[in-house]
N, C-alpha and C positions, 0 to 999 in steps of 0.2 A: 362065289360072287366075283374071285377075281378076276377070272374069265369073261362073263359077262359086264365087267367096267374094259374091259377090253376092247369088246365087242362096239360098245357104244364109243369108246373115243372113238373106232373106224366110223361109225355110222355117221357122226357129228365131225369127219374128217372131210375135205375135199375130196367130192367122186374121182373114182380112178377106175381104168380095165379091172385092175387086180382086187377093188374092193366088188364090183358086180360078179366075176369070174369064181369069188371065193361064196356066194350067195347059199351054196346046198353045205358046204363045209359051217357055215356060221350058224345057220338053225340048226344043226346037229348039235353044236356046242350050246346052243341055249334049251335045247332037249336035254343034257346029260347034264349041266349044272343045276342043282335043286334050289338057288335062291329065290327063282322069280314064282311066281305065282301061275297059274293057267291063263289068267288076262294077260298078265304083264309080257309072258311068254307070245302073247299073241300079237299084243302092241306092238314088239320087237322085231316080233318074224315079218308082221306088214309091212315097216319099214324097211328090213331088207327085202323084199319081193316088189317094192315100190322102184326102190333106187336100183335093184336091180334089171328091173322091168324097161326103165327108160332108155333112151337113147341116151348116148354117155355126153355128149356135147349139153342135151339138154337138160339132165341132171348137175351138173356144172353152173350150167346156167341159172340156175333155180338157185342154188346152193349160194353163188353170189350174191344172185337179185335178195335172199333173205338176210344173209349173215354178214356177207360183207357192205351194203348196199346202205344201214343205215344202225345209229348209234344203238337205236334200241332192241336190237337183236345180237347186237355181238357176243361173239362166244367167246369174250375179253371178260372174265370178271371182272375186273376191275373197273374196268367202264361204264358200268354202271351200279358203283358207290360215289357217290357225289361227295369226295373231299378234299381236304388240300393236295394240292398237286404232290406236296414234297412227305405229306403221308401216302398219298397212290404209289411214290418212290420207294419209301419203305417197306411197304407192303410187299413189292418185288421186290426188292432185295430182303427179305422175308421170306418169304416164297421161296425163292431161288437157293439160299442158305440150308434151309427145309429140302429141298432134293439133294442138293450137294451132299449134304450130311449124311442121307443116305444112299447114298451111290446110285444117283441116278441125272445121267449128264443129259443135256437137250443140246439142241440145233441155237447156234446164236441167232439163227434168226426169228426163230420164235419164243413171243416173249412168253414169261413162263406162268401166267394169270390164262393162257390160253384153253381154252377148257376141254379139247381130246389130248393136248399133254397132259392136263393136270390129272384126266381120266385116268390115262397111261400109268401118272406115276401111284393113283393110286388104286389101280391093279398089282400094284407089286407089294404093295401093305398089306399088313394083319386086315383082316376084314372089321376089327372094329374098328381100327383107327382111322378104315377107309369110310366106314360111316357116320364118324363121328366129323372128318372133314366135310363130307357131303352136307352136313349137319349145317353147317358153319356156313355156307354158301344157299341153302335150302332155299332162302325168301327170293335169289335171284333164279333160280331154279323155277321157282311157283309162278313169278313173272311172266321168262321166257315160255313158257307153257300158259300160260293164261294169251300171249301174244299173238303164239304161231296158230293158239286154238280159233283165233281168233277171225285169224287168214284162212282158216281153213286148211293148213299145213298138217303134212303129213308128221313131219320133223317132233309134234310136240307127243308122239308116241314117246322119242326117246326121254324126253324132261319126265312123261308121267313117271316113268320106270326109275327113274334118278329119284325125282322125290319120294316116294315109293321105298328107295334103300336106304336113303339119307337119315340118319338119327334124329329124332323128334321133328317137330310141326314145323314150318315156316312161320315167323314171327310176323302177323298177321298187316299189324299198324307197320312192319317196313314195304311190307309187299303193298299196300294202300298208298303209301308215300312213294314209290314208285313207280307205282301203274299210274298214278297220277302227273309223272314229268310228261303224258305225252308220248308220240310215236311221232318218228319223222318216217317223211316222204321217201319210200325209193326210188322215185321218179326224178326228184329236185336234183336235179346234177349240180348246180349252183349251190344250195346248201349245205350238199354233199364233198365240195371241192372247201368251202369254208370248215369245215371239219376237219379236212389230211390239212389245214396253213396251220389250225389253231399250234399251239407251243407245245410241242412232247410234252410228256412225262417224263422226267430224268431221274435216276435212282440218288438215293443217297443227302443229304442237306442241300446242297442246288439247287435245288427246283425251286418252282415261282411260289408265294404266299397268297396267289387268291383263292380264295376259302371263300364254299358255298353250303358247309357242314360237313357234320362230324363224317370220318371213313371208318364205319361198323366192320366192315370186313376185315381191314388191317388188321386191326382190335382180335379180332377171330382166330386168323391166320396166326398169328401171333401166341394163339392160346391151342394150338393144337395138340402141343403135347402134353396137354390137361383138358379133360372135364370142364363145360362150361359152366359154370354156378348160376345165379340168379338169372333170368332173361332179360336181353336189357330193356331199357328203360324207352321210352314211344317218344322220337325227337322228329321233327321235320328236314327233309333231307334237300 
């Protein structure tokens, strides 16, 4: 499995030469690991045959226009748990303590909710513990793949494959409450430019106090190096 959580943080990476170039090298490796299934296997290998297939400028391009282009596709966890700014804070420096700990250093400039590092780092875990994160994240997983299904993207091969490994169901009423905030426009450059003003997120007690509800994932991230007990409770987000 930890190979192929590998595999997908490249896929869910920004296109490069080296990611199309490695295209017959990557199916090989999801042929010789035995966690996927014969769909999920096929899922996967379409998506690299896709991205490989394009022109690299406009695989690029694509790969903006969805993931960087508007709030409700990013491949920021945390962006999409609606809660206090200064729990979004903790949550990365949660996170971040969570690799540290295990010797597993990133790039400062990427933050570390980013979801082909978090792939990364947990490629390098026990494969339960790397399902039991997935676990933990599943309902924005369910989302983003109800999203891209949505666009008719290729992209949500990789989510089906993730929720697929992830430990238990997506918790149904979070994915409702968040399919529900909506989809913004990639087109709206104005809306868009209102987004990079809004106020960071800053780590640590700093940050600002507006609160729009509870941050579930915090909460999670938080609890990874245990067993989650009860599911929680159905709140509006």
């Amino acid at each position: 499995m930890q190979k192929t959580l590998k595999i997908l943080s490249l896929l869910l990476s920004y296109p490069t030469r080296e990611l199309q170039d490695a295209a017959q090298d990557l199916r090989q490796v999801l042929r010789d690991e035995p966690c996927l299934s014969e769909r999920q296997e096929r899922l996967l290998r379409a998506l690299i045959e896709d991205i490989a297939g394009l022109d690299l400028y406009d695989a690029q391009e694509r790969y903006v226009f969805l993931f960087d282009r508007t709030r409700s596709l990013s491949l920021h966890l945390f962006e999409h748990v609606h809660g206090e700014s200064r729990d979004r804070g903790q949550a990365m420096v949660d996170l971040m303590a969570t690799y540290e700990a295990n010797g597993f250093a990133i790039d400062a400039r990427e933050l570390p909710d980013y979801l082909p590092l978090f792939l990364e780092y947990l490629s390098l875990r026990p494969e339960a513990e790397a399902r039991e994160f997935l676990g933990q994240t599943s309902h924005i997983l369910s989302v983003l793949k109800t999203r891209l299904k949505k666009r008719g993207s290729i992209y949500r091969n990789a989510f089906t494959v993730l929720e697929a490994l992830a430990e238990g169901k997506p918790d149904r009423s979070l994915v409702r409450d968040l399919l529900g905030l909506g989809e913004d426009d990639p087109n709206d450059l104005k809306a868009l430019d209102e987004i990079w003003e809004e106020e960071a997120v800053t780590f640590g007690g700093n940050a600002g106090e507006n609160a729009c509800g509870p941050d579930r994932l915090q909460r999670q991230i938080r609890a990874a190096a245990r067993k989650p007990s009860d599911p929680p409770a159905q709140t509006s987000l």
